[in-house]
C-alpha positions as CSV (number, residue, x, y, z in Angstrom):
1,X,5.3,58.5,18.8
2,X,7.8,56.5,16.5
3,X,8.2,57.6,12.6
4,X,8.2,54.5,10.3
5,X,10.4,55.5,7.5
6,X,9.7,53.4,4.2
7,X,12.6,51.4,3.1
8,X,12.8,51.4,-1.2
9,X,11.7,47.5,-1.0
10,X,8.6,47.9,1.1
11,X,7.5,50.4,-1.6
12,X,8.3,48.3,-4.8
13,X,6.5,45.1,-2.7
14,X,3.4,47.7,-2.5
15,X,3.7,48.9,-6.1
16,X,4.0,45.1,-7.1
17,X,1.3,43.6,-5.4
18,X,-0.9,46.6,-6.9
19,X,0.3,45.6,-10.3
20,X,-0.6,42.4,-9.8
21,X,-4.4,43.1,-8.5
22,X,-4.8,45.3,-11.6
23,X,-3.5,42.9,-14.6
24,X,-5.5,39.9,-12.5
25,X,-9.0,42.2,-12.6
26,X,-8.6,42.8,-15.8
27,X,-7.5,39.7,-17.1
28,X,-10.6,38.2,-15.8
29,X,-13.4,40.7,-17.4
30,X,-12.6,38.9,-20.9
31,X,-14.5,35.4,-21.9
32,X,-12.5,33.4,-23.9
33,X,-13.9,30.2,-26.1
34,X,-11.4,27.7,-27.5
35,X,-12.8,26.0,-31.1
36,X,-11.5,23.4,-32.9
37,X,-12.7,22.3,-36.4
38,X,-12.4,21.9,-39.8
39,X,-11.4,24.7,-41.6
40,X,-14.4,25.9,-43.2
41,X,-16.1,25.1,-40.1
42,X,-13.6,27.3,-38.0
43,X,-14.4,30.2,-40.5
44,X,-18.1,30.3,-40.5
45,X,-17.6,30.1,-36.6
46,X,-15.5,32.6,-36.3
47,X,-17.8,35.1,-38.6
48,X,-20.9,33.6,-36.1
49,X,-18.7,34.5,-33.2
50,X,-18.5,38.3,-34.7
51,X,-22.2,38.4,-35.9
52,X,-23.1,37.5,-32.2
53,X,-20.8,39.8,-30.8
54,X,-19.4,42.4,-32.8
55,X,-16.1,43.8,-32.2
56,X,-17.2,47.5,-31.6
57,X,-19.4,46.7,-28.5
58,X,-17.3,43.2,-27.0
59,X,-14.0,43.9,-28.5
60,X,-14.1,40.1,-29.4
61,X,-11.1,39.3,-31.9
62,X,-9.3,36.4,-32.5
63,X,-6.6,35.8,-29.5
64,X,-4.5,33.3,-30.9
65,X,-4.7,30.4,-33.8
66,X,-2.6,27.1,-35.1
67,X,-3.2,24.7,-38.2
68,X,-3.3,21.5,-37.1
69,X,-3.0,18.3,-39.0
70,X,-6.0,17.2,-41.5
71,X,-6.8,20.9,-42.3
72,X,-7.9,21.4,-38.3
73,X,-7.5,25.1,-36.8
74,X,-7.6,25.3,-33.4
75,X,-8.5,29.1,-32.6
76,X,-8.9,31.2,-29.8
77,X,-12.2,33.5,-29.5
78,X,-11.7,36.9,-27.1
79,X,-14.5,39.3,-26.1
80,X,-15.4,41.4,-22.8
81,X,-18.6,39.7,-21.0
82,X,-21.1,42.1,-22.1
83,X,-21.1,45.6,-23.9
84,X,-21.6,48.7,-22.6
């Protein structure tokens, strides 16, 4: 019976591929939406976006925003699939 002895780069492939698995599962329990709009319009969606699913139960929250020309914000709504 032979011993297989575990070279230092077989374990950091294992621990890597394990990190990956775990940041890909969670990366993909959150729903993101992508708006557009004016921006009045962007903040009364945003508030709609929190009434509908409020930040205690989804942990919705803006992920990202950018003004755009004409007064546009483009804006990116986060929040977990459903709450628990």
């Amino acid at each position: 019976m032979a011993i297989q002895t575990k070279k230092p780069v077989d374990v950091a492939e294992r621990a890597a591929q394990r990190r990956e698995r775990r940041a890909a599962a969670a990366e993909s329990a959150w729903r993101r939406e992508t708006f557009r709009l004016p921006r009045d319009e962007a903040r009364a969606k945003a508030r709609e976006f929190f009434e509908r699913f409020p930040k205690a139960a989804y942990m919705t929250e803006i992920e990202s925003w950018r003004e755009l020309a004409d007064d546009e914000i483009e804006f990116v709504m986060r929040r977990l699939p459903t709450a628990d």
